[in-house]
C-alpha positions as CSV (number, residue, x, y, z in Angstrom):
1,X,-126.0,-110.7,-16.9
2,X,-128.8,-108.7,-16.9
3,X,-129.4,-109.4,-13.2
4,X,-125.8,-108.2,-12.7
5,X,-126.4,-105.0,-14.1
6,X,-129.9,-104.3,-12.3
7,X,-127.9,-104.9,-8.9
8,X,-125.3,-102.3,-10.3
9,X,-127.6,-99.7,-11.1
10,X,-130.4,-100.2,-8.5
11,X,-128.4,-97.0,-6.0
12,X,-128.8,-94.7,-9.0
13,X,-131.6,-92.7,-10.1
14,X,-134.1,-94.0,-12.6
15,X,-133.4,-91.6,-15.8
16,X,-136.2,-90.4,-17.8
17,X,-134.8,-90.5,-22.0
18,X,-136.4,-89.0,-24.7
19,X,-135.0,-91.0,-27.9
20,X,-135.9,-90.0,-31.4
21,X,-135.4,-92.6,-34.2
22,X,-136.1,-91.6,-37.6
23,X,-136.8,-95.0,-38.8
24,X,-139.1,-97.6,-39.8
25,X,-139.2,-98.7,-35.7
26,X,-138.9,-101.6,-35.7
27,X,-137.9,-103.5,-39.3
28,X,-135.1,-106.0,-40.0
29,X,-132.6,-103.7,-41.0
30,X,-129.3,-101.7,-39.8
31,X,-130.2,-98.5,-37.8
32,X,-133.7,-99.8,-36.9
33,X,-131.5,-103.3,-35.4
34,X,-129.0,-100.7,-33.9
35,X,-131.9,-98.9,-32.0
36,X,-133.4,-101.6,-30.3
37,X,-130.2,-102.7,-28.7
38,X,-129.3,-99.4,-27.9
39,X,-132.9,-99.5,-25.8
40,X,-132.7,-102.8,-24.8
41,X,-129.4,-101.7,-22.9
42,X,-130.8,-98.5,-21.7
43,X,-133.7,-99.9,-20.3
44,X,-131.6,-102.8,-18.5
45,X,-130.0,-100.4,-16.7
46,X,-133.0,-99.4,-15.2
47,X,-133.7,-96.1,-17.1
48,X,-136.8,-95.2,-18.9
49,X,-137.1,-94.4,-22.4
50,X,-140.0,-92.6,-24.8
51,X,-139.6,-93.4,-27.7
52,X,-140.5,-91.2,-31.0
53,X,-140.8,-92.7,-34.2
54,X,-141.9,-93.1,-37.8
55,X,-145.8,-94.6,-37.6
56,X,-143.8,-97.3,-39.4
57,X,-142.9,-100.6,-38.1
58,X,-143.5,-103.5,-35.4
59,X,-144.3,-102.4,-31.6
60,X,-141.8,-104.7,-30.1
61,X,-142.3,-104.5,-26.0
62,X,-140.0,-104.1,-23.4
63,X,-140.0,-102.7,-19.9
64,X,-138.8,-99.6,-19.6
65,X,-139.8,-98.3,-22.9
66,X,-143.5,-96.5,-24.6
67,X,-143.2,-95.9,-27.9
68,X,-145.2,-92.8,-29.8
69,X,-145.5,-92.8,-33.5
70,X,-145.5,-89.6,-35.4
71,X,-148.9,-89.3,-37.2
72,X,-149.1,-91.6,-40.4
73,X,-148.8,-89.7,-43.4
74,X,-151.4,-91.6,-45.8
75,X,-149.5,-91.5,-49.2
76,X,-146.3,-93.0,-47.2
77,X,-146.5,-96.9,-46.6
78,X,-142.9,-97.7,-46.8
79,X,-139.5,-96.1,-46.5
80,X,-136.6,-97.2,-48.3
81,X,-132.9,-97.3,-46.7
82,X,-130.8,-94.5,-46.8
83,X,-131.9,-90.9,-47.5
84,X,-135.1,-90.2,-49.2
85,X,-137.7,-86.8,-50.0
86,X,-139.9,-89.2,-47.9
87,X,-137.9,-89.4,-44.5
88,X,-137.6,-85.4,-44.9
89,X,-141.1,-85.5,-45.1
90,X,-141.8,-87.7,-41.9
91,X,-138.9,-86.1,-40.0
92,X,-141.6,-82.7,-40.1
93,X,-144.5,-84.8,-37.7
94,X,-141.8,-86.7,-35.7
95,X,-140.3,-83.1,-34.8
96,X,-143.3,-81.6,-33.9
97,X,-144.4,-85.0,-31.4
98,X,-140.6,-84.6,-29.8
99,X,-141.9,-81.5,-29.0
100,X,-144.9,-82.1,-28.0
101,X,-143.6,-85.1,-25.8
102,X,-140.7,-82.5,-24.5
103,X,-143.4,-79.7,-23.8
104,X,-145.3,-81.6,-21.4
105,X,-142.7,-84.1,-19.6
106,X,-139.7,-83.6,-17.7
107,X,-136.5,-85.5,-19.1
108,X,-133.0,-85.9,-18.1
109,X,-131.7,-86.7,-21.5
110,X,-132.2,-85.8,-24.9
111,X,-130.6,-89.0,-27.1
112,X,-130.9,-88.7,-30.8
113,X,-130.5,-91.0,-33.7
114,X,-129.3,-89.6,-37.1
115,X,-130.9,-86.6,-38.9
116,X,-132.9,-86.6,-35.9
117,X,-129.9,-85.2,-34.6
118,X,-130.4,-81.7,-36.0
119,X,-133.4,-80.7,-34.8
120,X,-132.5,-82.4,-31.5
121,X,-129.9,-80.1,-31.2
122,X,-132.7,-77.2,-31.1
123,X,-135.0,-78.8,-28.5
124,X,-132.1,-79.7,-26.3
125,X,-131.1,-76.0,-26.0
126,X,-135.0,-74.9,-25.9
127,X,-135.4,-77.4,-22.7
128,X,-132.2,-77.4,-21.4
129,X,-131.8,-81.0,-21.7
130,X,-127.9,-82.8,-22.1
131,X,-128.3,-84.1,-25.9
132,X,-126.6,-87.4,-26.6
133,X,-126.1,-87.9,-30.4
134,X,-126.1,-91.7,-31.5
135,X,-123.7,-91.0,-34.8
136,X,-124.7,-94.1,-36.7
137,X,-122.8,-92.4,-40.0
138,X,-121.4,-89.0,-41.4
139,X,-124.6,-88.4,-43.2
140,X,-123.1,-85.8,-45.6
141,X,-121.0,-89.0,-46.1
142,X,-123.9,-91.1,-46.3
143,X,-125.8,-88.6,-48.9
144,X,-122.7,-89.4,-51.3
145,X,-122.3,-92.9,-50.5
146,X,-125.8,-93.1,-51.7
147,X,-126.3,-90.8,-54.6
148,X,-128.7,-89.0,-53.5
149,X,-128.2,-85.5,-55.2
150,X,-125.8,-83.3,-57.0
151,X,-126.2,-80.5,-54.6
152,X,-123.2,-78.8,-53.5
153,X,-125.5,-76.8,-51.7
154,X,-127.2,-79.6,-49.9
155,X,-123.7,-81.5,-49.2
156,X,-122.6,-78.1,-47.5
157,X,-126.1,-77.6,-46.1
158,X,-126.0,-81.0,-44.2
159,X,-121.9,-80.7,-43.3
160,X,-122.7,-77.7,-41.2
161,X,-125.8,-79.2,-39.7
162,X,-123.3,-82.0,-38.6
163,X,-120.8,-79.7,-37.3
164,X,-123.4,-78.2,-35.1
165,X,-124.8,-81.1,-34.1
166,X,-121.1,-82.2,-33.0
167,X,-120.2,-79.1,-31.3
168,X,-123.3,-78.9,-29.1
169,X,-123.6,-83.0,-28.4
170,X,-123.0,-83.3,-24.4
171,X,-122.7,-87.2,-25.5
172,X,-121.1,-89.0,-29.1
173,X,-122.0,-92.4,-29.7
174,X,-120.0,-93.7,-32.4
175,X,-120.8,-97.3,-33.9
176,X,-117.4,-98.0,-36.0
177,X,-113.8,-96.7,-35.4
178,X,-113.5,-94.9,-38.6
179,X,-116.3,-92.7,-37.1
180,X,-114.4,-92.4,-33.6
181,X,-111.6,-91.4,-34.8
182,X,-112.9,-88.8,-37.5
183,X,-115.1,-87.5,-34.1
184,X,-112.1,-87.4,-31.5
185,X,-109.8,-85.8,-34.3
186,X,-112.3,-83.1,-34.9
187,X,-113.6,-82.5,-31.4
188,X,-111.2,-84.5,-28.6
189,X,-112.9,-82.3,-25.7
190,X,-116.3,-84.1,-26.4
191,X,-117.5,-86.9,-24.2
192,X,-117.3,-89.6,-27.1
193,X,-117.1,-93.4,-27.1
194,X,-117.0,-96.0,-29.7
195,X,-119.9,-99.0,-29.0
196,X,-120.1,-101.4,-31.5
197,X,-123.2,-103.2,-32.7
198,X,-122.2,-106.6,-30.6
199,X,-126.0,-106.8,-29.5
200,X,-127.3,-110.3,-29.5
201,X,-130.6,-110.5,-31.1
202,X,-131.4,-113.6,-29.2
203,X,-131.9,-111.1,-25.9
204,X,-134.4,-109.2,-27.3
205,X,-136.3,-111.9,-29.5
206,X,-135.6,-115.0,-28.2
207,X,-134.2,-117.8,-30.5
208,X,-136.1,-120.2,-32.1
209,X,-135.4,-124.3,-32.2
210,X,-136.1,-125.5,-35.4
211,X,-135.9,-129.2,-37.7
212,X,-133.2,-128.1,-40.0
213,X,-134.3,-131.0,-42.2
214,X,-137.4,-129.4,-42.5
215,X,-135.9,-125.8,-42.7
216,X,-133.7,-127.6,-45.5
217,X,-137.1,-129.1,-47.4
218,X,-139.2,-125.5,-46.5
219,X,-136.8,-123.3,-48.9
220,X,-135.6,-126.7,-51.2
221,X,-132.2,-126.2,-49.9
222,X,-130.6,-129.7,-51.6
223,X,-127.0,-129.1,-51.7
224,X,-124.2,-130.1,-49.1
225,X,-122.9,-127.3,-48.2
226,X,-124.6,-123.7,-48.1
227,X,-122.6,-120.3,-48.5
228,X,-124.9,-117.7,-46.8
229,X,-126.1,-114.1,-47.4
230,X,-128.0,-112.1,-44.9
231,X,-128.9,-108.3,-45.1
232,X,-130.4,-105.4,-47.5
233,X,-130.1,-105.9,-51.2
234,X,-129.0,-102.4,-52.0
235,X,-126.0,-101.6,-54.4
236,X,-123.1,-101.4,-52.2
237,X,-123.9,-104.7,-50.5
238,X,-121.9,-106.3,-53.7
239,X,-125.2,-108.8,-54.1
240,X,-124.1,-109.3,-57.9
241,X,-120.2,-109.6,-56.8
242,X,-121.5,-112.2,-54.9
243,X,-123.6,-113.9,-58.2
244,X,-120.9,-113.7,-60.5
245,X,-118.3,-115.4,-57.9
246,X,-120.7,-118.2,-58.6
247,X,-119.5,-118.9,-62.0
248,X,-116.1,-119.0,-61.1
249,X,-117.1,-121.3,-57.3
250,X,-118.8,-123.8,-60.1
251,X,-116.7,-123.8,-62.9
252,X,-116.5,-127.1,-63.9
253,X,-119.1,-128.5,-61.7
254,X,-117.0,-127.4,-58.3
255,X,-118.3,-128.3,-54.8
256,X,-121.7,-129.1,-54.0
257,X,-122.9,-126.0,-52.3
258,X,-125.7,-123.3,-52.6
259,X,-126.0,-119.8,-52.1
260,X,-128.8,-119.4,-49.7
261,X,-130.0,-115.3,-49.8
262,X,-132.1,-114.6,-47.0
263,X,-133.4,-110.9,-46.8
264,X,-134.3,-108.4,-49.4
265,X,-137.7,-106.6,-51.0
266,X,-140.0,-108.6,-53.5
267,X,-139.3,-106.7,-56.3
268,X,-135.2,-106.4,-55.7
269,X,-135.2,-110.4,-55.0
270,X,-136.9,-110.5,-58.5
271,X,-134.2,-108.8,-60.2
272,X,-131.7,-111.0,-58.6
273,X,-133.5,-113.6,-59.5
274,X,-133.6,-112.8,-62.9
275,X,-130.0,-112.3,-62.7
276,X,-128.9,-115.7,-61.3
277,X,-131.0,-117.3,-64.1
278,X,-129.4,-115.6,-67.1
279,X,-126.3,-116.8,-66.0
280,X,-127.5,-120.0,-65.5
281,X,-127.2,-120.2,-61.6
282,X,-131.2,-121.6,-61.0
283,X,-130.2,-124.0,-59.1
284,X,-127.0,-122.6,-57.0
285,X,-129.3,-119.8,-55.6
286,X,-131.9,-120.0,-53.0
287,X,-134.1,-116.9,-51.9
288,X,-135.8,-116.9,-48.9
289,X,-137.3,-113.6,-48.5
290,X,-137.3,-111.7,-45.4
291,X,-137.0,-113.9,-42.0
292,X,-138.0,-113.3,-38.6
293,X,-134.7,-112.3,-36.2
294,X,-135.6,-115.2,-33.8
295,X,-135.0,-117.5,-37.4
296,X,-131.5,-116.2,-38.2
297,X,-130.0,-118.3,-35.8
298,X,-131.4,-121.6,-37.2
299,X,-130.1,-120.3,-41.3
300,X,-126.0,-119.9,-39.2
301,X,-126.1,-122.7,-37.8
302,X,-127.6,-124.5,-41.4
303,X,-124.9,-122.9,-43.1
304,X,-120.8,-123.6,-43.9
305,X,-119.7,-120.5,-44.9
306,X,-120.7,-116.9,-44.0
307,X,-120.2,-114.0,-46.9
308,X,-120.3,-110.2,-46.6
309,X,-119.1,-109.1,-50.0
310,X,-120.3,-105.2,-49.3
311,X,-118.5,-102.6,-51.3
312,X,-119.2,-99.7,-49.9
313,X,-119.8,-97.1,-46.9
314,X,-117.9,-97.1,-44.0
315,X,-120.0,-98.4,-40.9
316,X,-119.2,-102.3,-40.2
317,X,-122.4,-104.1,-41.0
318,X,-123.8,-105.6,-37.7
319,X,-124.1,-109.1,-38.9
320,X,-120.3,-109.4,-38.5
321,X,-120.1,-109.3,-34.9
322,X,-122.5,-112.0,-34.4
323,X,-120.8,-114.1,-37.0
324,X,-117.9,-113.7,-35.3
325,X,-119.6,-115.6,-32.5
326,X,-120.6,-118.1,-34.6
327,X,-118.0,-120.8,-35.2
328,X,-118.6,-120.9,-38.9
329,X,-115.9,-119.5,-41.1
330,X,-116.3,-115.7,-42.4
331,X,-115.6,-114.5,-46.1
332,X,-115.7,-111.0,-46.7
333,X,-114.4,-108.1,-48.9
334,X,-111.0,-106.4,-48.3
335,X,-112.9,-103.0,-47.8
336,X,-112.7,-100.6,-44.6
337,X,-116.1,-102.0,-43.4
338,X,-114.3,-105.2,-42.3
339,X,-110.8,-104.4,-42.2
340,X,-111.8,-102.3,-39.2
341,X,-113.2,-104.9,-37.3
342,X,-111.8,-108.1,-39.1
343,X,-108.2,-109.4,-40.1
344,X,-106.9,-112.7,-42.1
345,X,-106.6,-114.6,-38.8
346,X,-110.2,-114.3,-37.8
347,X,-111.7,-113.9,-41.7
348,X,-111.1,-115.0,-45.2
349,X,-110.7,-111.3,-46.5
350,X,-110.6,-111.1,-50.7
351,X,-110.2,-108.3,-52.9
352,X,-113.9,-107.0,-54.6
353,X,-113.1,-109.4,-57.4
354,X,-115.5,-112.3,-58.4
355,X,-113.2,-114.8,-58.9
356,X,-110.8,-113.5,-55.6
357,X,-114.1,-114.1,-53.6
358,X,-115.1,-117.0,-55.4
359,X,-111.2,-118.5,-54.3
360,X,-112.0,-117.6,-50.9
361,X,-114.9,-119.2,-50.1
362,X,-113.8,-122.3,-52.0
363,X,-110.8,-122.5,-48.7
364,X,-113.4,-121.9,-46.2
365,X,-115.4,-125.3,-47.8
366,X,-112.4,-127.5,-48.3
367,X,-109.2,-126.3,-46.1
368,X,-110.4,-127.7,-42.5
369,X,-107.4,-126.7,-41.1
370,X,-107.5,-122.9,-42.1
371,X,-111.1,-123.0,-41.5
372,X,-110.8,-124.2,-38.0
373,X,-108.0,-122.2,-37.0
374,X,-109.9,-118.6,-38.4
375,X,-113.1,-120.1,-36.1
376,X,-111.6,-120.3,-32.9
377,X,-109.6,-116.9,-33.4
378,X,-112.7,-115.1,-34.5
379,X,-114.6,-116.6,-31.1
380,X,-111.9,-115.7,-28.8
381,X,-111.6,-112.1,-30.6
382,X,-115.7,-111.7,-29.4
383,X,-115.0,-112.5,-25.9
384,X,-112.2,-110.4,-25.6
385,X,-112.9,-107.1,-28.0
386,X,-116.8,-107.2,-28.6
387,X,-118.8,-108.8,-25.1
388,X,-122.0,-107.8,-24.1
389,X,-121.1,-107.1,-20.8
390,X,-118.7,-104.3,-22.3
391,X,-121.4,-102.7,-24.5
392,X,-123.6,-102.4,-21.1
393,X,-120.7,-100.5,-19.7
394,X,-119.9,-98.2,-22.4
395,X,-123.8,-97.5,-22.5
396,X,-124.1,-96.5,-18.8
397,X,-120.7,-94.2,-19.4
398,X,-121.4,-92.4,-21.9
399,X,-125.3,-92.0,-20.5
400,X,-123.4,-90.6,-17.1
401,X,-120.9,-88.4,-19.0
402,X,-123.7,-86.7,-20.6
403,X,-125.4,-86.0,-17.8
404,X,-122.6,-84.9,-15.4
């Protein structure tokens, strides 16, 4: 494919993109997994891309790309998802090396990731560089999803920074429909496209074979059959939905399945731990930690059921598009994150109720007809709606609209 797409591009001119990602570049985790493919199809097209981002993270190589880091601030050794006094804090050295990057070289396109976004706004204009914003959320959305402050002030501080931002993009990248349509309803002129996260990992970090005996004897995986988890541990990810639809999965013994958790910090994998064991769930829980990308593959293919019981926000989690690749059954929440992507012919989709989810995922284990019939639907729905071949194209489009 990517042959395909080198041939396609080799009569255009090589592009020279400054990106700015205001992340932990690169960690196992939704924007920073969003960025890389957004690179990786970038520089498959044959353009060139600087990258500026957080001294934070794994260099992960590819041609096409340099990446500069921001200087390191030395009291700053991690950075937690969603928004923090620390990333405001980063965000200050990461302007200042856009700058300095945009000072000295010549670029054809400004592309900016999240609250990156505003300041990117004000370089674009001082260099008179087209500014292509990748809209990964509404982040005065994203501030209330997450908590982060009281601040009616703040809230109305950040809405007009995104209303600027919007109005003065040359380029939108949105990432789930509810953000297309909330972008096209607001500002139909703008050159705006929705890409989905359908990026294979696979392409960027190979896959890795593996004994799943041994995989199985490695994390004391005993049981049968194994419902798994993979992502953040944060609130809205509906980790302790997913516990208590244990005690209704294995009331009265029920099948003979684990939950296998793979992600998550030390310390938030303790308090889930801790968790699981006073309800008495030792031994239907498995915690693996954080896995490498290349792994992931290896834990699907172990696994008999695939959950995403998230409760909150409004982006689609990116895990879903590869699981609908997958050929094992899905179970998720009835919640706008999957409905927009997901339906019951492709997914098992439950209220936000442990027992409702519990139910569920007991017909994805023991009703080989349904099961079977939701696999080859959710397959055929990747090939037609979420290839890609298609992401390529909606990446070179909305790279050409901005620059026309």
């Amino acid at each position: 494919m990517e042959k395909k797409f080198k041939l396609m591009t080799q009569q255009k001119k090589q592009l020279n993109i400054l990106m700015i990602a205001p992340e932990p570049w690169f960690q196992p985790r939704g924007t920073p997994f969003s960025v890389l493919h957004r690179i990786k199809a970038i520089t498959s097209l044959g353009h060139h891309v600087d990258l500026v981002t957080y001294p934070i993270g794994e260099d992960i190589p590819m041609e096409n790309l340099s990446i500069h880091r921001s200087i390191r601030l030395p009291f700053v050794k991690k950075v937690k998802i969603g928004p923090s006094f620390v990333k405001l804090l980063l965000d200050i050295p990461l302007f200042f090396s856009a700058l300095r990057l945009m000072s000295r070289n010549k670029y054809d396109i400004l592309h900016t990731h999240e609250e990156a976004s505003f300041f990117g706004t004000l370089l674009a204009r001082k260099y008179n560089v087209s500014h292509l914003y990748d809209m990964h959320s509404s982040l005065p959305q994203q501030l209330r999803n997450f908590k982060y402050t009281n601040s009616k002030l703040i809230y109305k501080l950040f809405e007009k920074l995104e209303k600027v931002t919007l109005e003065n993009a040359k380029g939108i990248i949105t990432i789930c429909p509810e953000l297309y349509h909330m972008v096209k309803a607001g500002y139909p002129q703008k050159n705006s496209i929705l890409i989905e996260n359908v990026g294979d990992n696979s392409l960027v970090f190979g896959k890795e074979t593996i004994d799943l005996i041994a995989m199985r004897e490695k994390y004391s995986i005993g049981a049968e059959k194994i419902i798994l988890y993979s992502g953040t541990f944060e609130p809205y990810q509906g980790l302790e939905l997913l516990i208590d639809s244990a005690q209704f999965l294995f009331h009265n013994d029920g099948p003979n399945a684990q939950y296998v958790i793979v992600g998550g910090a030390e310390h938030q994998i303790e308090k889930y731990r801790s968790l699981v064991k006073s309800k008495g769930l030792d031994s239907r829980f498995v915690f693996t930690g954080h896995v490498q990308p290349r792994t992931m593959p290896a834990f699907i293919e172990l696994s008999h059921v695939l959950v995403s019981p998230r409760l909150g926000g409004s982006n689609s989690p990116l895990k879903i598009y590869s699981y609908l690749r997958s050929g094992k059954p899905i179970v998720a929440t009835r919640h706008i994150t999957h409905t927009q992507i997901l339906d019951d012919n492709v997914a098992l989709l439950a209220e936000p109720d442990p027992s409702a989810f519990a139910n569920a995922i007991k017909i994805a284990l023991e009703d080989s007809k349904r099961k079977n019939s939701m696999v080859r639907a959710a397959q055929k729905l990747a090939r037609e709606r979420y290839s890609y071949e298609d992401y390529i194209k909606k990446t070179n489009w909305i790279i050409q609209q901005t620059l026309n």
